[in-house]
Structure formats: C-alpha cells, structure tokens
VEXDO-801830 format. One record per residue (C-alpha): x, y, z; residue number from 1; residue in three letters. Coordinates in steps of 0.5 Angstrom, whole numbers. Example, Ala and Ser with C-alpha at 12.3 -4.5 7.8 and 13.67 -1.06 7.14 Angstrom:
2
<baba u="25" v="-9" w="16" n="1" res="Ala"/>
<baba u="27" v="-2" w="14" n="2" res="Ser"/>
END
This chain:
307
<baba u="5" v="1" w="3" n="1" res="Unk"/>
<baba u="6" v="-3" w="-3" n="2" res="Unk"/>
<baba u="14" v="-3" w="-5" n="3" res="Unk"/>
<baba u="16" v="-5" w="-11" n="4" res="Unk"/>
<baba u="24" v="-5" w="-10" n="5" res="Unk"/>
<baba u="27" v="0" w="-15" n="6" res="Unk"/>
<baba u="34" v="-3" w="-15" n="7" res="Unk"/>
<baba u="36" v="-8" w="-21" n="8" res="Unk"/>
<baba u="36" v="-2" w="-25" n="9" res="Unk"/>
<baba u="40" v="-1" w="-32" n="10" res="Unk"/>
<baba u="42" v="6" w="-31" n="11" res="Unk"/>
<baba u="47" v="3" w="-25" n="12" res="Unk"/>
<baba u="54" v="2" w="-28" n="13" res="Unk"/>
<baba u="54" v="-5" w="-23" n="14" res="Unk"/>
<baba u="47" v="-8" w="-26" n="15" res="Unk"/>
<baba u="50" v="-6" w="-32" n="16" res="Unk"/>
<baba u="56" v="-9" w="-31" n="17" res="Unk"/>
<baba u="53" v="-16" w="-28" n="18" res="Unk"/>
<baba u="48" v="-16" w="-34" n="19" res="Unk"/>
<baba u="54" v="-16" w="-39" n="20" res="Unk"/>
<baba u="58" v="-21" w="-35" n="21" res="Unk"/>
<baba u="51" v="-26" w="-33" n="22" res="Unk"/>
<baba u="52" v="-25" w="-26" n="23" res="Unk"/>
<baba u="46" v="-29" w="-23" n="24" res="Unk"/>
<baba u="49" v="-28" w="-16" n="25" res="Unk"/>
<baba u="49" v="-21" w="-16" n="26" res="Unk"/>
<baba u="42" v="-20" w="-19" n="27" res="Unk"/>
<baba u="40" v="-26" w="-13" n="28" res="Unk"/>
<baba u="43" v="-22" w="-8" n="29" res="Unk"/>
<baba u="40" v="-15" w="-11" n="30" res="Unk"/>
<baba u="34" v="-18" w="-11" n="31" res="Unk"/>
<baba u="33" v="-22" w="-4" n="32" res="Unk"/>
<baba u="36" v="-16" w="0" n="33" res="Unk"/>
<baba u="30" v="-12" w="-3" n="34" res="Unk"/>
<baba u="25" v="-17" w="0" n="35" res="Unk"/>
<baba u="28" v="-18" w="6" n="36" res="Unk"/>
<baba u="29" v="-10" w="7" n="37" res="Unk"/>
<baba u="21" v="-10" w="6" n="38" res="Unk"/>
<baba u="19" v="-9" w="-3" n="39" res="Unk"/>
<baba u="13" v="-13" w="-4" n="40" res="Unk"/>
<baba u="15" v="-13" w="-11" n="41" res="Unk"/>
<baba u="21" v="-13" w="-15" n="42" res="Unk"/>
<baba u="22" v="-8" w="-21" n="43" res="Unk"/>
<baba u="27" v="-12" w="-27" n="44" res="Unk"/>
<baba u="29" v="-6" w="-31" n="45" res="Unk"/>
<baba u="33" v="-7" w="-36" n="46" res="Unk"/>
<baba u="32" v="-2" w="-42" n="47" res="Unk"/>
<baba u="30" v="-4" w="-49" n="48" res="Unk"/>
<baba u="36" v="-9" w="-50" n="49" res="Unk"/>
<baba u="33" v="-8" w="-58" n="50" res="Unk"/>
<baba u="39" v="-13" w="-60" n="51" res="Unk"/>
<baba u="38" v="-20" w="-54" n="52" res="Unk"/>
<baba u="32" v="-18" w="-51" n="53" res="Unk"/>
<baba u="30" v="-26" w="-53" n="54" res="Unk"/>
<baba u="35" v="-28" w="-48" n="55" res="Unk"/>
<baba u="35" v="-23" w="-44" n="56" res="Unk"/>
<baba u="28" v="-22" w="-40" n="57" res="Unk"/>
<baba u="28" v="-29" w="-40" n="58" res="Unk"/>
<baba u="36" v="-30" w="-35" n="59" res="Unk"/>
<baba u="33" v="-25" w="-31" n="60" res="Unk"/>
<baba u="27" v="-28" w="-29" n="61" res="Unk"/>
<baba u="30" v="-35" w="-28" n="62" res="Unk"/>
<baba u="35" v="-32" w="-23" n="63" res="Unk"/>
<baba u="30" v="-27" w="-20" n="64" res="Unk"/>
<baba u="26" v="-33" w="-18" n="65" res="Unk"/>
<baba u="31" v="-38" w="-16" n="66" res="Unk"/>
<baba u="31" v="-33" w="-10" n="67" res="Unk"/>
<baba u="24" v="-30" w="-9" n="68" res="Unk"/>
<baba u="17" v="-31" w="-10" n="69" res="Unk"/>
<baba u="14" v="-24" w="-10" n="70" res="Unk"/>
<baba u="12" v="-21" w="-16" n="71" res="Unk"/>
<baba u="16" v="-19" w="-22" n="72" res="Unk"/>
<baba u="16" v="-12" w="-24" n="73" res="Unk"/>
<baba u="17" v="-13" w="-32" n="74" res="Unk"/>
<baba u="20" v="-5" w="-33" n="75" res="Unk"/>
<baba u="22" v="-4" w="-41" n="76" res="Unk"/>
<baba u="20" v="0" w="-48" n="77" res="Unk"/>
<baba u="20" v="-8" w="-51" n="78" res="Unk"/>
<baba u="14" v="-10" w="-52" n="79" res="Unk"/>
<baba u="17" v="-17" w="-54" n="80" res="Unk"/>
<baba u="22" v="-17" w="-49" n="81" res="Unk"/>
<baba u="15" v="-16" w="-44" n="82" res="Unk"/>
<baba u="12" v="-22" w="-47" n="83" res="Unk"/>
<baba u="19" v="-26" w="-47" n="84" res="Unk"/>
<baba u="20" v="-25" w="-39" n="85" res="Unk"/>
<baba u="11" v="-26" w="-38" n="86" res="Unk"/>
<baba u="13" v="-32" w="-42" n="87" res="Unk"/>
<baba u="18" v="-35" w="-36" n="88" res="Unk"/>
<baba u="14" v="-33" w="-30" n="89" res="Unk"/>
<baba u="13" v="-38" w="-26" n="90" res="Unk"/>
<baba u="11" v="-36" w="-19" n="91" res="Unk"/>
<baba u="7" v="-29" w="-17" n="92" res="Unk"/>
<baba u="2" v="-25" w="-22" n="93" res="Unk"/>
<baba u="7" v="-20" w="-25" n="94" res="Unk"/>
<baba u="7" v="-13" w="-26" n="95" res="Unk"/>
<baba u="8" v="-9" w="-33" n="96" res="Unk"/>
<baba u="11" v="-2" w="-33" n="97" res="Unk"/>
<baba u="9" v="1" w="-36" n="98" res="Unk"/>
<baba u="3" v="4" w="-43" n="99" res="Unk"/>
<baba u="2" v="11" w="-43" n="100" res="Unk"/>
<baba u="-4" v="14" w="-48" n="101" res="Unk"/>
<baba u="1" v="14" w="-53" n="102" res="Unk"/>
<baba u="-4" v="10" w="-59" n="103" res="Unk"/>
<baba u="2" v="5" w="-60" n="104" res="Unk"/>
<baba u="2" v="2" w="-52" n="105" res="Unk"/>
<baba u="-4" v="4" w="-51" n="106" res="Unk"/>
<baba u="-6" v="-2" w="-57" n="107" res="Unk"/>
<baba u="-1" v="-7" w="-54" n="108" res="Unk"/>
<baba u="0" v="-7" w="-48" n="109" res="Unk"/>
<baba u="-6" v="-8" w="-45" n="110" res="Unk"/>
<baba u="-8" v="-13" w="-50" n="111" res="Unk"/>
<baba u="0" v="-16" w="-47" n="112" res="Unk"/>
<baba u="-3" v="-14" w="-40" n="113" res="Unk"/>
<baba u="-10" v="-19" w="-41" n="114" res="Unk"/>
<baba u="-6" v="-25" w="-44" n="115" res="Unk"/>
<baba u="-2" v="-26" w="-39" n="116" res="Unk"/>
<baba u="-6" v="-24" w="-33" n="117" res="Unk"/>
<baba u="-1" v="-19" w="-31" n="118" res="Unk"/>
<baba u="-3" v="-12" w="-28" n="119" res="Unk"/>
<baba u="-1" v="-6" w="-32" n="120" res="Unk"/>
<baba u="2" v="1" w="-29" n="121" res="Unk"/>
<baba u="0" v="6" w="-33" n="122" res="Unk"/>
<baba u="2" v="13" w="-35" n="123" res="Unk"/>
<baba u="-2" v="20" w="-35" n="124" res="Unk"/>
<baba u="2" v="22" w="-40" n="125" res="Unk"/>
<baba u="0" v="23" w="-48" n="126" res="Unk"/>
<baba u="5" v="23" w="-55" n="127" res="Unk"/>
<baba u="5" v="31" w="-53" n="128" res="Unk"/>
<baba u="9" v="29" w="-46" n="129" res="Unk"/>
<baba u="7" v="30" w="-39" n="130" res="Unk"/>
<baba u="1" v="36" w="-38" n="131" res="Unk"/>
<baba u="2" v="39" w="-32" n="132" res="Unk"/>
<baba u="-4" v="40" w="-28" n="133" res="Unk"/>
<baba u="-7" v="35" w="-23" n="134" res="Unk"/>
<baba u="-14" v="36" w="-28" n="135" res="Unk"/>
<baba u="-11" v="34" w="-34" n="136" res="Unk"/>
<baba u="-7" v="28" w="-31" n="137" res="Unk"/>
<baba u="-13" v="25" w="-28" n="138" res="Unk"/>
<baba u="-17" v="27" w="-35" n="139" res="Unk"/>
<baba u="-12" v="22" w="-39" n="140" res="Unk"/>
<baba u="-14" v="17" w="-33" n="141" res="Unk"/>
<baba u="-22" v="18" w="-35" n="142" res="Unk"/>
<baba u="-21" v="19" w="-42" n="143" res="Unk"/>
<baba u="-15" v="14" w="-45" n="144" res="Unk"/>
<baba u="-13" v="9" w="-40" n="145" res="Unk"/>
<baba u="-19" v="7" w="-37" n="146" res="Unk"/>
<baba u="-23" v="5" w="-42" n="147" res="Unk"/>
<baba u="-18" v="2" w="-46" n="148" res="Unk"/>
<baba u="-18" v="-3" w="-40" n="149" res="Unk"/>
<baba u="-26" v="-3" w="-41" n="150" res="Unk"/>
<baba u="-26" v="-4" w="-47" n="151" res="Unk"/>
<baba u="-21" v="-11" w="-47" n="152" res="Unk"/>
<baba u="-25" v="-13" w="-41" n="153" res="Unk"/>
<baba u="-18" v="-13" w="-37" n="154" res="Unk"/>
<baba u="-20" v="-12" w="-29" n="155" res="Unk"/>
<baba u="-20" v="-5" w="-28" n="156" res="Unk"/>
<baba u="-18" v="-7" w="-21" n="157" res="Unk"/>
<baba u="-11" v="-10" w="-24" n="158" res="Unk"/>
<baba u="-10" v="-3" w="-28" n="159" res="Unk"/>
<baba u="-4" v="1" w="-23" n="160" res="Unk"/>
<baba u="-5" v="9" w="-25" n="161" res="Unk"/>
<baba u="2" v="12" w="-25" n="162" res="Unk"/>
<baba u="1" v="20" w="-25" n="163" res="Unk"/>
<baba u="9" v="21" w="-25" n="164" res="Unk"/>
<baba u="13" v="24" w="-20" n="165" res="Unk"/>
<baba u="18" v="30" w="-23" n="166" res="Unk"/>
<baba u="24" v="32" w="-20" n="167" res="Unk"/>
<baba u="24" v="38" w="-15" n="168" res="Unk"/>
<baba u="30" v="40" w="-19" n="169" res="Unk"/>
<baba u="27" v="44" w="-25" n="170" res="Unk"/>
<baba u="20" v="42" w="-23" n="171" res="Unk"/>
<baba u="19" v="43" w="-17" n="172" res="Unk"/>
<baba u="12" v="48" w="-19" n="173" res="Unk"/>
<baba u="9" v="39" w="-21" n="174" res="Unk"/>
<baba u="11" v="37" w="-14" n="175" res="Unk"/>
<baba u="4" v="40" w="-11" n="176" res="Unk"/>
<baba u="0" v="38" w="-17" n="177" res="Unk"/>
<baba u="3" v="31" w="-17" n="178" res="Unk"/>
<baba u="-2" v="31" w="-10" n="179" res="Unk"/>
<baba u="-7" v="33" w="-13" n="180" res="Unk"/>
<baba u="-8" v="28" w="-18" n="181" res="Unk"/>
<baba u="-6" v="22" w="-13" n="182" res="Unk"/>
<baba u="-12" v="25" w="-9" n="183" res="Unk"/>
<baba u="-17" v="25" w="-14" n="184" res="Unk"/>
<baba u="-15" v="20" w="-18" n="185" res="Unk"/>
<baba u="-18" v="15" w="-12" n="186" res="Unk"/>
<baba u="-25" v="18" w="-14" n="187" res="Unk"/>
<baba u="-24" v="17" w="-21" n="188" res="Unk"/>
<baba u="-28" v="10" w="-22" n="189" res="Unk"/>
<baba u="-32" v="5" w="-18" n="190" res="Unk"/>
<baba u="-27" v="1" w="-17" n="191" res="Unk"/>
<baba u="-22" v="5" w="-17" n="192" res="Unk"/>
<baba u="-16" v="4" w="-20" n="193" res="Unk"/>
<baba u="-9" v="2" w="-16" n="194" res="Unk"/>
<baba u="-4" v="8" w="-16" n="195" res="Unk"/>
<baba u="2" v="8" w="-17" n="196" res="Unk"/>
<baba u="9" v="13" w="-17" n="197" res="Unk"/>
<baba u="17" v="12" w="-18" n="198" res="Unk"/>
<baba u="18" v="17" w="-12" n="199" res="Unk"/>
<baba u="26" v="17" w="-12" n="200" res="Unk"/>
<baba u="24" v="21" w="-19" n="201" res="Unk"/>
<baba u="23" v="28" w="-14" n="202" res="Unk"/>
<baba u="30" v="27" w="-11" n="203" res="Unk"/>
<baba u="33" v="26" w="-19" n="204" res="Unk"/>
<baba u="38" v="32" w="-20" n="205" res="Unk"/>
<baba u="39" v="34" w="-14" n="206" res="Unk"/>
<baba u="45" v="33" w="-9" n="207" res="Unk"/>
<baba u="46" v="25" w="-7" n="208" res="Unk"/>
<baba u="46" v="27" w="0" n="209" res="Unk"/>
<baba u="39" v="31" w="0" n="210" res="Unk"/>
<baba u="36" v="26" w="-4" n="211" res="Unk"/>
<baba u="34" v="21" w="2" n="212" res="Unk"/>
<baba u="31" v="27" w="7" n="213" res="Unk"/>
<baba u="27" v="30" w="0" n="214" res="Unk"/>
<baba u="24" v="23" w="-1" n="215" res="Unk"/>
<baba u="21" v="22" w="5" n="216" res="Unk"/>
<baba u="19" v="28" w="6" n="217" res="Unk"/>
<baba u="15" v="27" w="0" n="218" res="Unk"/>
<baba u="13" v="20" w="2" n="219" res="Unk"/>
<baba u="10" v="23" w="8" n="220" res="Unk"/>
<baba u="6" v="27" w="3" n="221" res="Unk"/>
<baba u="3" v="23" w="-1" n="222" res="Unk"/>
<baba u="2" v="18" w="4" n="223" res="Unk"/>
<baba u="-3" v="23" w="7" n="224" res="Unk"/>
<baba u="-6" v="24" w="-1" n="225" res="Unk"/>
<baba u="-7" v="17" w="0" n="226" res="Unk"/>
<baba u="-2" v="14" w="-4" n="227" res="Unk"/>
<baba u="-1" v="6" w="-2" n="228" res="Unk"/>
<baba u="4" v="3" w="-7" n="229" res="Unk"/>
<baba u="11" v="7" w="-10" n="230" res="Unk"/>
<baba u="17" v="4" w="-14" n="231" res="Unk"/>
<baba u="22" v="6" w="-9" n="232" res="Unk"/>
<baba u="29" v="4" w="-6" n="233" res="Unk"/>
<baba u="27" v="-1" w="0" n="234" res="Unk"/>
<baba u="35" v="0" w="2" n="235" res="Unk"/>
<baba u="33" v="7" w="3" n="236" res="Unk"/>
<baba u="33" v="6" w="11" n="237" res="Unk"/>
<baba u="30" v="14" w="13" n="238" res="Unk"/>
<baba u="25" v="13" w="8" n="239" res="Unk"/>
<baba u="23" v="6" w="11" n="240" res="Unk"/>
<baba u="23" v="9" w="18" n="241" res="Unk"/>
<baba u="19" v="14" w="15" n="242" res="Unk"/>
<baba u="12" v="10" w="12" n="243" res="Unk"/>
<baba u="14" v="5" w="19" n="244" res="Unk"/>
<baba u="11" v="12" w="23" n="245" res="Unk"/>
<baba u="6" v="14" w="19" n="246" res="Unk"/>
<baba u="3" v="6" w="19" n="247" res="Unk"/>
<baba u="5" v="6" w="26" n="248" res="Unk"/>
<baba u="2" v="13" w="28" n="249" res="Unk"/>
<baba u="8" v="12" w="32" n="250" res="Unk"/>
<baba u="9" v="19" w="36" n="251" res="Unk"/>
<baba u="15" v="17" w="40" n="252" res="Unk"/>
<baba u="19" v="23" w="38" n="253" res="Unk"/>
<baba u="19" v="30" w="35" n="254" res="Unk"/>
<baba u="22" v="28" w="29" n="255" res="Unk"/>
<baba u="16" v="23" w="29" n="256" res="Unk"/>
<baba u="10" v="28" w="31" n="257" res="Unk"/>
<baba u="12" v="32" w="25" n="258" res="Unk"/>
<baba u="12" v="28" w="20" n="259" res="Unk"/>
<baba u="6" v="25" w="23" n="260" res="Unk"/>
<baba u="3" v="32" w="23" n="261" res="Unk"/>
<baba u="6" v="34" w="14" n="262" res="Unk"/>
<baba u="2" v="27" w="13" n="263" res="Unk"/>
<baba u="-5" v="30" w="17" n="264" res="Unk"/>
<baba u="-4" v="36" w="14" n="265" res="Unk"/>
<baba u="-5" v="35" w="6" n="266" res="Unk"/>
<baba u="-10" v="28" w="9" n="267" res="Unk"/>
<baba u="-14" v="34" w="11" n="268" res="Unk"/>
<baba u="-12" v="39" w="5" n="269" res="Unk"/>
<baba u="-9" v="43" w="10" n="270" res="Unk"/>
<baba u="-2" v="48" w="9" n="271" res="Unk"/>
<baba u="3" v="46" w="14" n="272" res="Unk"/>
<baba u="6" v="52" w="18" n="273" res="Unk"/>
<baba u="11" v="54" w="22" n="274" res="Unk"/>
<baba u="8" v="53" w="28" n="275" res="Unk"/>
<baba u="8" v="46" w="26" n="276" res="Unk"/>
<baba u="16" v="46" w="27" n="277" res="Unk"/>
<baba u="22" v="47" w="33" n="278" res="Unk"/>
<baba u="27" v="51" w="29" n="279" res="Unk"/>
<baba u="32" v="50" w="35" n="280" res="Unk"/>
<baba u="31" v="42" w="32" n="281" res="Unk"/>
<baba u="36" v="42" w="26" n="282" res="Unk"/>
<baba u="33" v="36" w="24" n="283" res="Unk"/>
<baba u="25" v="38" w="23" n="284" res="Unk"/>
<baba u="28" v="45" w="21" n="285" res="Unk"/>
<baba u="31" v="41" w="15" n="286" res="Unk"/>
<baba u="24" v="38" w="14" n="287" res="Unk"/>
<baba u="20" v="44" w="14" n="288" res="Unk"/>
<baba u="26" v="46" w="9" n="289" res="Unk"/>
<baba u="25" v="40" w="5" n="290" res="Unk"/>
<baba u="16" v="41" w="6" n="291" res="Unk"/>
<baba u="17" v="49" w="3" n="292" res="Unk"/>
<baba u="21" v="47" w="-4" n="293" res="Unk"/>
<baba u="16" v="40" w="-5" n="294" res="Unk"/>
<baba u="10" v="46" w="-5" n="295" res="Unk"/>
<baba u="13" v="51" w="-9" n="296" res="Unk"/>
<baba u="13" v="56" w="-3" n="297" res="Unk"/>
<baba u="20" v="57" w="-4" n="298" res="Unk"/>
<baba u="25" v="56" w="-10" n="299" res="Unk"/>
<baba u="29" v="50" w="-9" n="300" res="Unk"/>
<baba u="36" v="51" w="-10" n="301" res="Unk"/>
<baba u="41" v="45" w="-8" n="302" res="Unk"/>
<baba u="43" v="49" w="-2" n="303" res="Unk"/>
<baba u="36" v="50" w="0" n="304" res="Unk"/>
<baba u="38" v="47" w="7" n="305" res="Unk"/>
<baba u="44" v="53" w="8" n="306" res="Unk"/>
<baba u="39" v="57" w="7" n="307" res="Unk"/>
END
C-alpha cells in the first residue's frame, strides 16, 4: 500500500498554529515521523492561503525537504499557490491534489500537472457535486478526466483517479458504491490510471474513539476491491498493522484470519457473513459491527458498537 501521509493538515489547530508562528521544527518532525512510520509520500495541505500563498508553499516545501526526500503531496484550491510550491521541488516527482471535471480545474490543472511533471489526483466529482453511484463516478473518469489527460498528452499512468470516500456518518448508503467504483475504475483504461482515496473521510463525523476500528475495517475492504494507494495517517497503528496483514497474508490470530477473510470476500464479490466471526471474541464482534454499517446493512449510529 502507497501512503501518502495526511498529517501537515490545515484544519489541525497545531498546523495551523506552527504556520502562523513558521515553525520549520515542527513541520520537520511532522513530516519525518510519517516517513519513518511508513508514508511514502507526504500530503502538505495547506488551504488556499489566498493572502501569502507566494511565501507560503514555497517555506513549506524547503523545510519539508530538508528532512525527506519522498514525494510532496501539494493539497490546495490555489492554483498559483500548486505552481509556487512545484516551482521549489528539488527532489522526488510531486504529486498535485487535486482537479475535479469542474471545467475551471479541468482547464488548469492538468496543464500545471504536464509543465512540471508531476502526477494529478483527480476527483469523480462534477460542478453539481458528487454522484452517488459507482457507475456514475467511474463514467466521470471515462468522459471528463481521461480524456482531458489524453488530450494534454499527460501520461495517463501519471493520472491518480480519487473516487471519494464519504463518511459513514450521514452517507453510510456511499460506503458500498465507493468499492465498486474502486473496482471498476482498474478496467476502465489500458493503462489504467492509478486509484487513490482519502480514507480517514469514512470515519469523519464519528466518535474520535470509533474512528480507527472503521477506518481499518474499511481499509481491509477496499484493499480487497484492489485498492493500492490512500491518503491516510501512517501514525494510526491499527490501521497499519491491518494492511501489514493483509500484505503479509499473516493468519496468525483470529483477529487476523478475519480481516483476511473481509478482504477475500469483496476481492471475490462475496458478502461476509456471520459465520465468518466468533461473537464470543469482542474484538471480531466489533468488526463484524463495523463490516454491517460500512455495507449499509445496518444503519449506523455512533453507538453501533453497544448495540
């Protein structure tokens, strides 16, 4: 599994107070701990920064660099701000976060994406918002974002599809669709595009202490949809030890034949079962809880464990 670390995130209140004050030491530490913890790959998101975007993405970038030599996930609306942080790579080929199919991104940003030779993630998301079927997602890919690549001449093995993850708080109908459209998206195109989701996305809105059993529940299941790359939090140990059995095929507990067994299950467009799960074992009954509510078979409640 590709990582790209999630961390340096503006809508932390320590980002936000480390960017106001420069801090290049914590943004070092920030970033250096990702890598060590296994990103591949760190996400600088920033926001807009409308007002000092031509100081900004360049500082960051520098101090970034002074302590890894990954690729730099450049995660803003700006435009210009994209191009003044590309402006300052000096090491690995970036990554641009993100176009959509909304004509204005779709014009510049994989123009911006081919100047500098950087790959693009790209949303299946039109001006009208974000459709709700795997299909239609996977038709935004097909109809919008792919040939604009083809179009450019921009390598399409460089174009990272991101077919957006939604919270299962609210939107829990999506969870199933987003594993679809992560399935079919791979049979899309020859070379098919890279795939890409922000999977902590699932978990938003839910109780901070439910949020890493649903994340790597969800990661076990989209792993088994084919999914190999995700904006996510490498710190997040649960959900690390989770892909390590997955890669590893390491059965060496209960709790690891399980999430081996979800994993097999939608890689063969099966529906697991309880049969699958001893209930005696709380921790597999808490993931066979997590499994029904991901795959709209029970509605979630942020007391769905208790129940």
């Amino acid at each position: 599994m590709y990582i790209i670390g999630e961390n340096i995130h503006i809508i932390s209140p320590a980002v936000k107070e480390a960017l106001k004050n420069r801090d290049r030491e914590y943004f070092k530490a920030a970033a250096l701990k990702q890598v060590e913890a296994g990103a591949q790959c760190v996400d600088l998101n920033l926001g807009p920064r409308k007002k000092d975007w031509e100081e900004v993405f360049p500082w960051m970038v520098e101090t970034v660099e002074m302590v890894v030599d990954v690729p730099l996930c450049i995660d803003t609306t700006n435009v210009n701000g994209m191009e003044a942080a590309l402006k300052t790579i000096t090491k690995a080929q970036p990554i641009l976060n993100s176009t959509s199919a909304e004509s204005e991104r779709l014009e510049s940003i994989p123009e911006l994406a081919k100047k500098y030779n950087a790959k693009m993630i790209a949303l299946t998301m039109l001006k009208s918002g974000i459709p709700v079927g795997a299909d239609e997602r996977v038709n935004i890919a097909l109809e919008h974002l792919i040939p604009r690549c083809l179009e450019l001449d921009y390598p399409i093995t460089d174009l990272i599809i991101d077919p957006l993850v939604l919270t299962v708080s609210g939107c829990q109908e999506y969870c199933p669709e987003l594993i679809e459209a992560i399935r079919t998206i791979q049979y899309a195109w020859d070379p098919p595009p890279m795939i890409s989701v922000g999977l902590s996305n699932v978990s938003n809105a839910v109780p901070h202490k439910n949020r890493p059993l649903i994340n790597s529940v969800y990661c076990a299941m989209v792993m088994g949809a084919g999914l190999e790359m995700m904006i996510a939090n490498p710190l997040e140990e649960e959900l690390m030890e989770v892909i390590r059995v997955i890669e590893a095929r390491d059965e060496s507990t209960p709790l690891n034949k399980l999430y081996l067994t979800i994993n097999d299950r939608i890689a063969n467009m099966e529906i697991s079962t309880i049969d699958d799960v001893d209930m005696s074992d709380p921790e597999q009954a808490a993931v066979w809880k997590t499994v029904q509510i991901l795959l709209n078979q029970v509605i979630y409640a942020d007391s769905y464990l208790e129940q």
